[in-house]
N, C-alpha and C positions, 0 to 999 in steps of 0.2 A: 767642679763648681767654682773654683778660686778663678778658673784660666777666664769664667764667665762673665764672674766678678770686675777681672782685668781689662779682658774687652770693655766691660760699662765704662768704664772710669776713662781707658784709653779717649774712645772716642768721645767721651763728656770733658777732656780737658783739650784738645782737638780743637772741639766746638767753642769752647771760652776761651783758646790762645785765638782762633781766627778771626771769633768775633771784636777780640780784644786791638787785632791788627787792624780790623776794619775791610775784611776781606766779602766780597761778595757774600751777597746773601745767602745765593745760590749755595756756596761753601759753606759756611753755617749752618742751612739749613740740612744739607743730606749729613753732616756730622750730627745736627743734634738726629737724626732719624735715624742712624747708625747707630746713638746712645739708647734711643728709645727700644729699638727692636734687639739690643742686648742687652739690657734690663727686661723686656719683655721674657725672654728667653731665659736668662736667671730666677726670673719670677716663676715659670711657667717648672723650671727643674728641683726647684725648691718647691713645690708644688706636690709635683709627682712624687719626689722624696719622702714625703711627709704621708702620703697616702698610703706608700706600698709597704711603709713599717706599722 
């Protein structure tokens, strides 16, 4: 769960150094999509975790 954690955050600060440089959108936007769908995924494990106990 931590490594999933790391991913969020990886690509969530990605997204805010790029947008910060002023880098294409296009860059920006599949970082934040890369944050989304690894929180997605942290969401969804913390999820299942909570069910099967």
């Amino acid at each position: 769960m931590s490594r999933r954690y790391g991913m969020f955050v990886m690509w969530r600060d990605i997204a805010a150094e790029a947008q910060a440089r002023g880098e294409p959108a296009t860059i920006v936007n599949a970082a934040k999509a890369r944050a989304d769908a690894s929180w997605l995924a942290l969401k969804e494990s913390l999820n299942s975790g909570s069910k099967s106990t």
